[in-house]
Backbone as JSON, one array per atom type, in Angstrom:
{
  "sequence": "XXXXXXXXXXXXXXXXXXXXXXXXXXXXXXXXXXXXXXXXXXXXXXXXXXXXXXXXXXXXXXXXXXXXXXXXXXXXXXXXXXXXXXXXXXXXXXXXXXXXXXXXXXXXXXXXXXXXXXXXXXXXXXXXXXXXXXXXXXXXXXXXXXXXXXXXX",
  "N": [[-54.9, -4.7, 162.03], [-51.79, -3.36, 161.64], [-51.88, 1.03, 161.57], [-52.13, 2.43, 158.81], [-49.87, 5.57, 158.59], [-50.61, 9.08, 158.08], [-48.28, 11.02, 155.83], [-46.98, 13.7, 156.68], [-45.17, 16.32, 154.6], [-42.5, 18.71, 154.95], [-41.87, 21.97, 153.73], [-39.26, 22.17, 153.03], [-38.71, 19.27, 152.67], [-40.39, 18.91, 150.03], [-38.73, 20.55, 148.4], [-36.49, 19.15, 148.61], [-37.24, 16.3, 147.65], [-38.05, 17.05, 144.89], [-35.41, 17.99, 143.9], [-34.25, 15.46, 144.1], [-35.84, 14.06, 142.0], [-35.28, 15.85, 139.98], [-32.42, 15.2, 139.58], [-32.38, 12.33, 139.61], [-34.23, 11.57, 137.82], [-35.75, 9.43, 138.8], [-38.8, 8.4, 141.21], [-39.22, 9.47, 143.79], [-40.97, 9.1, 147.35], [-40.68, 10.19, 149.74], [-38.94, 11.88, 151.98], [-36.46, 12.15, 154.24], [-35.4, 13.84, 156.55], [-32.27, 13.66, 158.57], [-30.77, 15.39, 161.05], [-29.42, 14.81, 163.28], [-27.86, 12.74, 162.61], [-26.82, 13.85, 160.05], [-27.86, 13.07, 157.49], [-30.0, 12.03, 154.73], [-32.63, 10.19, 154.07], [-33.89, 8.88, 151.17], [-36.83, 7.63, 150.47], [-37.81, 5.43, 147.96], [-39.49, 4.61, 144.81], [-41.03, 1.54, 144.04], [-39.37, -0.51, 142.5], [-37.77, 1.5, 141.23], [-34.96, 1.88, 142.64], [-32.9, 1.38, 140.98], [-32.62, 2.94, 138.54], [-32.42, 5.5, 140.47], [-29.83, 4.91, 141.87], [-28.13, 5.31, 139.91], [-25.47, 4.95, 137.2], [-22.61, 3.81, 138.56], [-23.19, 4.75, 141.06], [-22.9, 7.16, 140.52], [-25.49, 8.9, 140.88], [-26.57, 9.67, 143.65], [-24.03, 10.52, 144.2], [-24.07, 13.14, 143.02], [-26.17, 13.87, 144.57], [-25.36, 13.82, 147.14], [-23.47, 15.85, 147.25], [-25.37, 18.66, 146.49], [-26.85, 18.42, 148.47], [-25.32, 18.83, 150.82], [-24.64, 16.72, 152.1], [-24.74, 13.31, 153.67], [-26.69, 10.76, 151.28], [-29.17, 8.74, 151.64], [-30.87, 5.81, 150.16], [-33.81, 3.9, 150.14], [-35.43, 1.41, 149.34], [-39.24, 1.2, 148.5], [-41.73, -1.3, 150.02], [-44.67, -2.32, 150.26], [-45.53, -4.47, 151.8], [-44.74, -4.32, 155.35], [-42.32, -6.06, 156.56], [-40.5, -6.78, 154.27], [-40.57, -4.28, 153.31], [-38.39, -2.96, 156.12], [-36.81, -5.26, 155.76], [-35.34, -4.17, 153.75], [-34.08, -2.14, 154.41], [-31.48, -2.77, 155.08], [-30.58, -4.35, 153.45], [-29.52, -7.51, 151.41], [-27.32, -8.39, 152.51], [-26.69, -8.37, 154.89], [-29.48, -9.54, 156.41], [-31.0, -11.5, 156.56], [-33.21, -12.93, 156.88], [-36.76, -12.02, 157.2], [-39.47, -11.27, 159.31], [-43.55, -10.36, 159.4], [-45.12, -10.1, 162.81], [-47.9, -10.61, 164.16], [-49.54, -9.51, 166.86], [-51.9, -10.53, 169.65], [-53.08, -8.37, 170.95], [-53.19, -6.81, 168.79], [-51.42, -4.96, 167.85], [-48.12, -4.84, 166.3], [-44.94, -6.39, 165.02], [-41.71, -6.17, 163.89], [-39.42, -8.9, 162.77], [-36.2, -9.49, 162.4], [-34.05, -11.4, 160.9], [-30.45, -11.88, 161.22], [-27.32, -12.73, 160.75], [-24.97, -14.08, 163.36], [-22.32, -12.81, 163.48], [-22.82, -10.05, 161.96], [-24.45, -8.99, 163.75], [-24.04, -6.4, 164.65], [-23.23, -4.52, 162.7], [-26.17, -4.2, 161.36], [-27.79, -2.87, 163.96], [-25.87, -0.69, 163.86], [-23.43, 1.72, 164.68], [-24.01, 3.43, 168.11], [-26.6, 2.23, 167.38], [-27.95, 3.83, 165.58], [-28.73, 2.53, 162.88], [-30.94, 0.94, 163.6], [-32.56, 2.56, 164.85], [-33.15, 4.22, 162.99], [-34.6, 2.36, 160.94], [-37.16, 1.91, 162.82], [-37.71, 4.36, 163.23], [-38.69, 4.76, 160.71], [-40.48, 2.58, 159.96], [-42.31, 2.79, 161.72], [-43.34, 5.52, 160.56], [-44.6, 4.54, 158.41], [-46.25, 2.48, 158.93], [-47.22, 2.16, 161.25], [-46.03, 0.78, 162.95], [-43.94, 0.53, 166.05], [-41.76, -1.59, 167.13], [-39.19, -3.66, 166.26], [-37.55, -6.06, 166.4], [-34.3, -7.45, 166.59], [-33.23, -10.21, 165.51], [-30.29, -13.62, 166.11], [-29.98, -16.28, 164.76], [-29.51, -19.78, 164.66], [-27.64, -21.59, 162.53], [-28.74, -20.36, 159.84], [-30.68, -18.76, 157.62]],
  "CA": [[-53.45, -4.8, 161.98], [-51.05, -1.74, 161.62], [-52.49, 1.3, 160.91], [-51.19, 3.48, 158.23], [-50.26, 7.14, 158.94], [-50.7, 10.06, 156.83], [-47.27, 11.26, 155.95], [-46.76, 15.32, 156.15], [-43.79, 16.83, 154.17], [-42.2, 20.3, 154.81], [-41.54, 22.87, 151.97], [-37.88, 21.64, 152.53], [-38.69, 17.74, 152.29], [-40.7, 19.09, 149.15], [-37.59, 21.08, 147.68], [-35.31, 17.72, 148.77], [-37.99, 15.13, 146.71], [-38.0, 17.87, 143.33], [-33.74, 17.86, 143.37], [-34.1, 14.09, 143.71], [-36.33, 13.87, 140.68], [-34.65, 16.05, 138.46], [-31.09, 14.79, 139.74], [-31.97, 10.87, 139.33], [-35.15, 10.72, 136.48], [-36.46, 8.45, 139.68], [-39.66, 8.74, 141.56], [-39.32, 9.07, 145.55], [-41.92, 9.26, 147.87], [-40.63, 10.32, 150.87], [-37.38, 11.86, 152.36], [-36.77, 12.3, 155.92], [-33.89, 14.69, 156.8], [-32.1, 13.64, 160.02], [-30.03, 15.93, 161.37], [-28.69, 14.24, 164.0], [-26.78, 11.85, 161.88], [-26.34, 14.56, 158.78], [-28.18, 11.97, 156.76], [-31.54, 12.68, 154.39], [-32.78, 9.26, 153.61], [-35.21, 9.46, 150.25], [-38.03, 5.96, 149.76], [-38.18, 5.04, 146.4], [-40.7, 4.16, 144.53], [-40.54, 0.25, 143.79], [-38.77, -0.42, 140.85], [-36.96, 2.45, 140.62], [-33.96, 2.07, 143.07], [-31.35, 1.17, 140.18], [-32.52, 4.21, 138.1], [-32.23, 6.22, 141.57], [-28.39, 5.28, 142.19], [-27.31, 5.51, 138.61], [-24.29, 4.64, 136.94], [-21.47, 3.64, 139.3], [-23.31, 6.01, 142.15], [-23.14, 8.78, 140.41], [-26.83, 10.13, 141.3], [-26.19, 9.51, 144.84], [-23.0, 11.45, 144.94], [-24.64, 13.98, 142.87], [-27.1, 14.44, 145.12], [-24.77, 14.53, 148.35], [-22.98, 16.97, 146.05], [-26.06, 19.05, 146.49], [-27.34, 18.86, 149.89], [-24.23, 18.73, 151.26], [-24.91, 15.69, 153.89], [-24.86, 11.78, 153.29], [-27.79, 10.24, 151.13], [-29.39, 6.94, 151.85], [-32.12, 5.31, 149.36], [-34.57, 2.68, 150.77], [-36.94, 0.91, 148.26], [-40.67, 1.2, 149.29], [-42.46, -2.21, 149.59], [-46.15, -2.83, 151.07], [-45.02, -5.36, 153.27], [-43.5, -3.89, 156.32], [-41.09, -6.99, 156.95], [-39.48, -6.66, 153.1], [-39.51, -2.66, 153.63], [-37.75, -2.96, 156.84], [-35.33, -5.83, 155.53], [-34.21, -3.59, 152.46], [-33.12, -0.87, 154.8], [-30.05, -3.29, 155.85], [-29.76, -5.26, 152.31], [-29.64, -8.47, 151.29], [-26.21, -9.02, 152.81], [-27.0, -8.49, 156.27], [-30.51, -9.27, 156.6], [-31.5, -13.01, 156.39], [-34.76, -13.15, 156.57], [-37.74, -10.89, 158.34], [-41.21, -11.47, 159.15], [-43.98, -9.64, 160.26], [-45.5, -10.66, 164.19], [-48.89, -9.89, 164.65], [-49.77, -9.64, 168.37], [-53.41, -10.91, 170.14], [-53.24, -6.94, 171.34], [-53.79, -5.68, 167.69], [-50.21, -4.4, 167.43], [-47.55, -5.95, 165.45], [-43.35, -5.68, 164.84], [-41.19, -6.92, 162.76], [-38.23, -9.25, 163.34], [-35.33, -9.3, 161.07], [-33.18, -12.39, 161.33], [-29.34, -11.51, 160.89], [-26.31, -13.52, 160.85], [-24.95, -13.34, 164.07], [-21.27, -11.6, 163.04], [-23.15, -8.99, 161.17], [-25.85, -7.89, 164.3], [-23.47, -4.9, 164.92], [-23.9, -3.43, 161.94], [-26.95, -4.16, 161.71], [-27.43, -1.94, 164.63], [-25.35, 0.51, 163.63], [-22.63, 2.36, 166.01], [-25.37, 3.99, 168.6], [-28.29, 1.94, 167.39], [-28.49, 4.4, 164.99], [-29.47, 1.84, 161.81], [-31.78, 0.53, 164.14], [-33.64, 3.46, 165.15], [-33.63, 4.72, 161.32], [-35.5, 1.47, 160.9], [-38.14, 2.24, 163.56], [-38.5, 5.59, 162.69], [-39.53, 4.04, 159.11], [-41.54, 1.76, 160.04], [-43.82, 3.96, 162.62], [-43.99, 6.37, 160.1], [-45.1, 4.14, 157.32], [-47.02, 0.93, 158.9], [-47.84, 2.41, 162.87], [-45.21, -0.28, 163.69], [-43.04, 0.49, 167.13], [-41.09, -2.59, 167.39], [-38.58, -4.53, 165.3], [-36.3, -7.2, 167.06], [-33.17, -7.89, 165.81], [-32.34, -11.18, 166.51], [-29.95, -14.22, 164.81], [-30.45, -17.76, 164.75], [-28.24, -20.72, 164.61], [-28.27, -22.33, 161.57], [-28.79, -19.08, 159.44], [-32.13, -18.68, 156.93]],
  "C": [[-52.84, -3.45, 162.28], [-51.74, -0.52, 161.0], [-51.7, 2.36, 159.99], [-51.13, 5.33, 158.51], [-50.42, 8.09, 157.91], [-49.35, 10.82, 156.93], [-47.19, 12.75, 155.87], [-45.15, 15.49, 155.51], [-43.81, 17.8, 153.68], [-42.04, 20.6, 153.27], [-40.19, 22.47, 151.63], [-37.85, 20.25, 151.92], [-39.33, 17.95, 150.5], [-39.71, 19.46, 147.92], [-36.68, 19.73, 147.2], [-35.77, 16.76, 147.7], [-37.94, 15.95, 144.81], [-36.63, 17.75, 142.64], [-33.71, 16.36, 143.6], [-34.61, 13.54, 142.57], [-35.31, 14.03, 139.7], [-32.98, 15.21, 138.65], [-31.24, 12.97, 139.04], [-32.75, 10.53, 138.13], [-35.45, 9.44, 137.36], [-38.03, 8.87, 140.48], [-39.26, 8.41, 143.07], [-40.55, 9.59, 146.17], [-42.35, 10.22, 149.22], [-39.44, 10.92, 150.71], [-37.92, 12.61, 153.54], [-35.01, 12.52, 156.36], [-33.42, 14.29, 158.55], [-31.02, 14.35, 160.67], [-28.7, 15.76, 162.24], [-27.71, 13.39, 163.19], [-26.3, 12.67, 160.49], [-26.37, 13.81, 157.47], [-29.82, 12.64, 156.1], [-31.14, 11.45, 153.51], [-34.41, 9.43, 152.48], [-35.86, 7.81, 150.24], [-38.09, 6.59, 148.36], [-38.92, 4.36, 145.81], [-40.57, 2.38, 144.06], [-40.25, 0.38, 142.35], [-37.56, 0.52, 140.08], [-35.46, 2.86, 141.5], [-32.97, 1.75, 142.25], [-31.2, 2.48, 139.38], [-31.71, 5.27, 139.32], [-30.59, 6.43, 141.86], [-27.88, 5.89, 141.32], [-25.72, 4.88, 138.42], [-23.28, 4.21, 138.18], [-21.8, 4.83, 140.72], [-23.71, 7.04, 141.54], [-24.55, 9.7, 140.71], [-26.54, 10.5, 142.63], [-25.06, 10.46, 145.01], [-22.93, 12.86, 144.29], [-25.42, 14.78, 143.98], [-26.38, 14.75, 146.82], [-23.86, 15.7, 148.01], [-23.95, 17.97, 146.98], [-26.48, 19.73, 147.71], [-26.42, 18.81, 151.0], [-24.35, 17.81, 152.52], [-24.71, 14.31, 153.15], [-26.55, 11.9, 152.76], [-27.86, 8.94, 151.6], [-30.63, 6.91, 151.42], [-32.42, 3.88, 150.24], [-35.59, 2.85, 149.84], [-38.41, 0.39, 148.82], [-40.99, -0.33, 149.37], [-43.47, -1.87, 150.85], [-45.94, -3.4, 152.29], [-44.2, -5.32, 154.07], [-42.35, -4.68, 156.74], [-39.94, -6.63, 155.54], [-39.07, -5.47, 153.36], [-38.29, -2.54, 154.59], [-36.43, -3.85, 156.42], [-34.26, -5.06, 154.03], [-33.56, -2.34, 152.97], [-31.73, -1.37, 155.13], [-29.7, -4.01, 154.6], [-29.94, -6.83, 152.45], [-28.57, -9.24, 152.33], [-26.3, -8.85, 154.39], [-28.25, -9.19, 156.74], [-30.62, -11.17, 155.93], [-32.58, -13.5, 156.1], [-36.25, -12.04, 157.76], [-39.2, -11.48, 158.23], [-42.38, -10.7, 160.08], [-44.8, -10.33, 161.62], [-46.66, -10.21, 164.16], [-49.54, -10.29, 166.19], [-51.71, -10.12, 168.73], [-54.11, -8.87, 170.57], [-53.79, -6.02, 170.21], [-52.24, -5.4, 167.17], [-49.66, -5.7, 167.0], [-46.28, -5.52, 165.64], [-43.01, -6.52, 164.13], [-39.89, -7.42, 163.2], [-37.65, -9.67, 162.04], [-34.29, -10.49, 162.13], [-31.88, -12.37, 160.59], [-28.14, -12.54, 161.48], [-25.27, -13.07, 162.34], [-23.29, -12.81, 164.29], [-21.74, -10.81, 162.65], [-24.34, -8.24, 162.38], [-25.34, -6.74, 164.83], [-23.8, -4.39, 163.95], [-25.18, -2.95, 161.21], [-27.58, -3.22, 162.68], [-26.99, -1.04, 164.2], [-24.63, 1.06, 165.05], [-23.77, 3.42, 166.46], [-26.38, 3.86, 168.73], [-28.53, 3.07, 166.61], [-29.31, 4.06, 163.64], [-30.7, 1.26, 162.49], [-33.3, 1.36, 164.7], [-33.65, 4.42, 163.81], [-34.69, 3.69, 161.34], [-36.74, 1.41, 161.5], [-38.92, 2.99, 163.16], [-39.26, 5.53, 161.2], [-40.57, 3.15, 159.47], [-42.63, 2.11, 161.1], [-44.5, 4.85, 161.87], [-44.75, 5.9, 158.89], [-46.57, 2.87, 157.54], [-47.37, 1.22, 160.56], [-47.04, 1.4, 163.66], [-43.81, 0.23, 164.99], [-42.03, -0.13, 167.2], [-40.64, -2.97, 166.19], [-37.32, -5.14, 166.51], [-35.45, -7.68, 166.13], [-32.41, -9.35, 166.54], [-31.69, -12.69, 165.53], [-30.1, -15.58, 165.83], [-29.48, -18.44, 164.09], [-28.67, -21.6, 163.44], [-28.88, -21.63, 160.35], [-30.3, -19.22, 158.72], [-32.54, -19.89, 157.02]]
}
């Protein structure tokens, strides 16, 4: 199937995951600073994305407080179709499943309502290629198709 990669993280991504600890009393796994969008998205450990926001946000706007950029939390799961559908939410995101190809490779298709496959997307394709970039770096996965269906879940 997919194969998993080994994740490296700088002395900064290291600094970024220590002020997410002490800031939320959460466990993250990951964070992946993107510059281009002025975004540093942290994975969270399962279970622990309600600790992670806190109260009414407040960790979250603590922590953009901090690093002075937008945060964005995504809750880890195993199964690259759930990971990938919790980067867009329940409320966009209909249903996902993973594809496995005769080639070996695999992708993941996320089935979205089809008023909502813009933001989905994101202005630029930028939610879309967050999503990629997560799921290459976590599951060796390339591909995710975004596509909606008549007749919804």
């Amino acid at each position: 199937m997919c194969m998993k990669q080994s994740i490296k993280i700088t002395s900064d991504q290291m600094r970024l995951l220590a002020l997410f600890d002490r800031v939320t009393h959460a466990s993250a796994r990951d964070c992946i600073e993107d510059e281009k969008q002025d975004r540093v998205t942290f994975v969270v450990e399962p279970g622990m994305m309600g600790r992670a926001i806190g109260k009414g946000g407040a960790n979250i706007k603590s922590l953009e407080a901090a690093v002075g950029r937008s945060v964005d939390l995504v809750e880890f799961d195993e199964d690259p179709a759930r990971f990938i559908a919790k980067l867009f939410g329940p409320k966009l995101v209909l249903d996902s499943k993973l594809d496995k190809r005769h080639d070996g490779s695999a992708q993941v298709i996320l089935y979205v309502d089809p008023m909502k496959k813009g933001l989905v997307v994101g202005r630029e394709g930028r939610n879309a290629e967050r999503a990629r970039m997560l799921a290459r770096r976590y599951f060796g996965i390339d591909k995710i198709t975004i596509s909606t269906r008549e007749g919804g879940a």
